[in-house]
N, C-alpha and C positions, 0 to 999 in steps of 0.2 A: 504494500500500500504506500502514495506516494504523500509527503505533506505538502498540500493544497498551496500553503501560503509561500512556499517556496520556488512555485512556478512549473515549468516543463518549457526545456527547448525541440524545437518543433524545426521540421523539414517539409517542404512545402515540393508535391509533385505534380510538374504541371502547371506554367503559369500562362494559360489563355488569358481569352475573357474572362470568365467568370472568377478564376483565382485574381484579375491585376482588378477588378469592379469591385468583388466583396470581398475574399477571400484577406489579401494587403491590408488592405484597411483595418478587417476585424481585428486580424492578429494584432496592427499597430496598436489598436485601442484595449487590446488586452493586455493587462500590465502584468497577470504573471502566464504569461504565452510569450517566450523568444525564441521570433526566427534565427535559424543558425545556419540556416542555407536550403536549397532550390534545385532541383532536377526536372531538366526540360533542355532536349538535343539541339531546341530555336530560339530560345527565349534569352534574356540577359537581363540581371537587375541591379540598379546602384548602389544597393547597399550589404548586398549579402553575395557568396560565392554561387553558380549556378553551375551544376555540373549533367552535360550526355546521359547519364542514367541514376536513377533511384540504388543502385549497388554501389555505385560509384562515390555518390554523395554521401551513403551510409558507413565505406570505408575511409572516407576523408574525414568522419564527423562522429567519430563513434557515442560523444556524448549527446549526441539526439536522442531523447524520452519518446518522440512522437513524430505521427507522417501525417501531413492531410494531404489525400489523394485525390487532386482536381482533373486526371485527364478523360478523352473521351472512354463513354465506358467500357467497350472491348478490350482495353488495356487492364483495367480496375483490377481483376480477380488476381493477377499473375502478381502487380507491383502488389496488392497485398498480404497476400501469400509471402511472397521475398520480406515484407516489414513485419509479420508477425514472425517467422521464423528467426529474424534477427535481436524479437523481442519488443520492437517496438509496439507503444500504442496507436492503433490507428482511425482515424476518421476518413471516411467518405462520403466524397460528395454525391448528392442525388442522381439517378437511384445508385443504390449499394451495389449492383452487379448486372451483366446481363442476364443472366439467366438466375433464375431458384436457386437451384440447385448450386450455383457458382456462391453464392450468400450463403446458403444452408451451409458449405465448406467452410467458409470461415470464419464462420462464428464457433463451430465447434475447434478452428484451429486457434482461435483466441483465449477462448476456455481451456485448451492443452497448455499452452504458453502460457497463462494468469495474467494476460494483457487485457485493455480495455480497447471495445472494437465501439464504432458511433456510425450507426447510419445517421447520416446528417439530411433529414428533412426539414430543412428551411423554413418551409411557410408553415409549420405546427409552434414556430416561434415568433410570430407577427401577434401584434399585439394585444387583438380580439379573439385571438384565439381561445384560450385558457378560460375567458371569461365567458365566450361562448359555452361551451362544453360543461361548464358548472350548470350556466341557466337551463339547457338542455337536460339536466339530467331530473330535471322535477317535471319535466313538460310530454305529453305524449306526443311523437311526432306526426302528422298526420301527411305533409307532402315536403320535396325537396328537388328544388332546382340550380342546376349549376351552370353557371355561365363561364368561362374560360377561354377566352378569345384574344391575340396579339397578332402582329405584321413579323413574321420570320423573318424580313429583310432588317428589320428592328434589331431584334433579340438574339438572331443567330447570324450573322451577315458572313459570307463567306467560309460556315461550317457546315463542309458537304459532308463531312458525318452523319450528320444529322438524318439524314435521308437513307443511308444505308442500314443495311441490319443490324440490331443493337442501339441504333442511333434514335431510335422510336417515335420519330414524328412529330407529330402535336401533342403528344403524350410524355414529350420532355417538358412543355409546361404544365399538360393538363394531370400529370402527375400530383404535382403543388397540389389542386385544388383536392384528388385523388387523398392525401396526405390528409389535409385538413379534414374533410368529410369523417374518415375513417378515425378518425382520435376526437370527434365533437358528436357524432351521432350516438343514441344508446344503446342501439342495437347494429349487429351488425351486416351487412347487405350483399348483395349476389348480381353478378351479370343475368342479365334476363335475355337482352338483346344486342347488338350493335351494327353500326353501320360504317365502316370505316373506306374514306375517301383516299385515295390511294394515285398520285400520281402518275402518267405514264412511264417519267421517266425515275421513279423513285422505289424504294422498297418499301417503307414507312408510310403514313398517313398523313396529311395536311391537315382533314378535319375529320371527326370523330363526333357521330350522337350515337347515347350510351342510356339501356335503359335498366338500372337496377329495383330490388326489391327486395326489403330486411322478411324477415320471420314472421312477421304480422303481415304483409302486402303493401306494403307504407310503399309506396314509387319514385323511386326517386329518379331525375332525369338529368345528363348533363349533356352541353354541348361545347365541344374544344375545337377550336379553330386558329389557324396561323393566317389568315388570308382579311385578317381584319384591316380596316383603314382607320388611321384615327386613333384615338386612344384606346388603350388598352380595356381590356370589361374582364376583372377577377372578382368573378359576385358568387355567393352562395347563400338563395335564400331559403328559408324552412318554415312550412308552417305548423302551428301546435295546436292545442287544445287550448295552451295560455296565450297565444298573438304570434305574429311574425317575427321571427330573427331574420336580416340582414345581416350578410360579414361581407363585405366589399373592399373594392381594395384592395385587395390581396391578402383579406383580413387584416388591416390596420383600421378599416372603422366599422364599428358594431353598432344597429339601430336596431328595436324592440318597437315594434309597431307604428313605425317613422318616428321613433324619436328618436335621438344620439345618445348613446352609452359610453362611450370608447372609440375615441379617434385620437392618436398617437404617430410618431414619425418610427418608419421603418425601422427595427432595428435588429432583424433577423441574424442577420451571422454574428456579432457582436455577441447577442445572446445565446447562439450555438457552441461557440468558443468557451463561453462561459459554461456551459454545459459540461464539454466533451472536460475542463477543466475537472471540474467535479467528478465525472467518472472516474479520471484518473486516478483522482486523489481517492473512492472509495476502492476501485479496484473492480469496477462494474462495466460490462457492456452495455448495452441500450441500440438492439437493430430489430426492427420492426416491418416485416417484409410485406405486410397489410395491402400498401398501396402501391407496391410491384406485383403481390397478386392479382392485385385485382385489374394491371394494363395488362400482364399475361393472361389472364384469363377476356380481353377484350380480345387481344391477335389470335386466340385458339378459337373462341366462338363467334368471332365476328365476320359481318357481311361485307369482304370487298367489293369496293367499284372504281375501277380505273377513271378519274379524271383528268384533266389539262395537265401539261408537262409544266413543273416546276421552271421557271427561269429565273435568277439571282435578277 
């Protein structure tokens, strides 16, 4: 077990988008998180050493406590395999693996080692979340709709990953909302149907409607889409027996029958950091494969349709 107030120095693998957007920053702002260096065969940073591969920077650096693993996800399973067998603790970035079964492996290799593994779902630490999920749990749900909609040229520009297998489409954001449903609902829920829109030139999906259904028939519906114009729409509303929940935003603002509860500034990976922080220090994982089941179980039962060729 590690002491909390002493910190952990961290390796950071992978610095895209998404690790120089939030990943940098979180860490900066975590005072006991220090980076000690960076593995990525393109990338270079001003302030720490950036080394060709995660082995490479693990032999340069042996006082590394921890790895957070930012790259595309077909890589994921291997580099964290190599950081647990070295001991480290590790986090990952969303989803935890490409496949089940690649998850289901390392979490029992984390548990052999007495390391702390972190699926790092992001958006179950925005700011209405938490508060949602309490009001939920007195209310019976009666209907739930999800909206999940962004411009891929936005959000992913130039990652043709994304479109190939493992890379999962619009289910790399509609995961998030994926995420949150699954940790704020009371009961838990089932693909019933789907429809998933399918590029010509692509293997993944652009857009996705998804129709689920908990133990009781309660329906819930969502629809993901990358082809939006305009701002972004991260809404999930529910209706109860006690009124409407709103979580909008990405769940950063929470309303109860149009009023405001909770509107807050993003502060998602700050507060994951601070998370996986505490895991360390208890000696605990926390991977919760909920809301990778349930996009795997879209692409096993869902209805493809070839649409229009994706053009950057």
């Amino acid at each position: 077990m590690s002491d909390l107030n002493s910190g952990f120095s961290l390796g950071l693998v992978g610095v895209g988008k998404i690790a120089r957007d939030q990943h940098l920053p979180a860490i900066a702002a975590t005072t006991n998180c220090h980076l000690i260096a960076a593995a990525d065969p393109k990338a270079s940073l001003p302030d720490v050493p950036v080394y060709g591969a995660l082995g490479a920077m693990l032999d340069a650096h042996p006082d590394i406590t921890a790895v957070s693993i930012c790259t595309p996800t077909h890589l994921r399973y291997s580099q964290a395999r190599l950081a647990l067998l070295r001991g480290k603790h590790v986090l990952l970035e969303k989803p935890p693996g490409a496949t089940l079964s690649e998850v289901e492996s390392l979490i029992s290799l984390a548990a052999e080692q007495g390391v702390s593994l972190f699926a790092a779902w992001h958006s179950r630490f925005a700011p209405g979340v938490a508060q949602a999920k309490k009001w939920l749990v007195e209310r019976q749900v009666q209907r739930v709709k999800i909206e999940w909609k962004e411009d891929v040229r936005v959000w992913h520009p130039g990652q043709t990953w994304i479109w190939q297998p493992g890379g999962m489409g619009v289910f790399d954001p509609g995961i998030n909302a994926l995420s949150i449903a699954t940790v704020i609902l009371p009961q838990p829920f089932f693909l019933r149907q789907a429809r998933l829109l399918v590029p010509s030139n692509a293997q993944t999906p652009i857009a996705a409607d998804l129709s689920f259904a908990d133990p009781t028939g309660v329906e819930i519906e969502a629809a993901f889409d990358f082809r939006q114009s305009g701002p972004p729409i991260w809404d999930i509303h529910i209706d109860t027996d006690g009124g409407r929940l709103s979580l909008t935003q990405g769940g950063c603002r929470l309303e109860i029958d149009g009023q405001l509860v909770n509107e807050a500034e993003e502060r998602e990976y700050p507060e994951l950091y601070a998370r996986f922080a505490e895991l360390i220090a208890s000696g605990i994982s926390e991977v919760d494969v909920a809301p990778l089941r349930q996009v795997a179980d879209a692409f096993l039962y869902g209805r493809r349709e070839v649409t229009d060729a994706f053009i950057e």
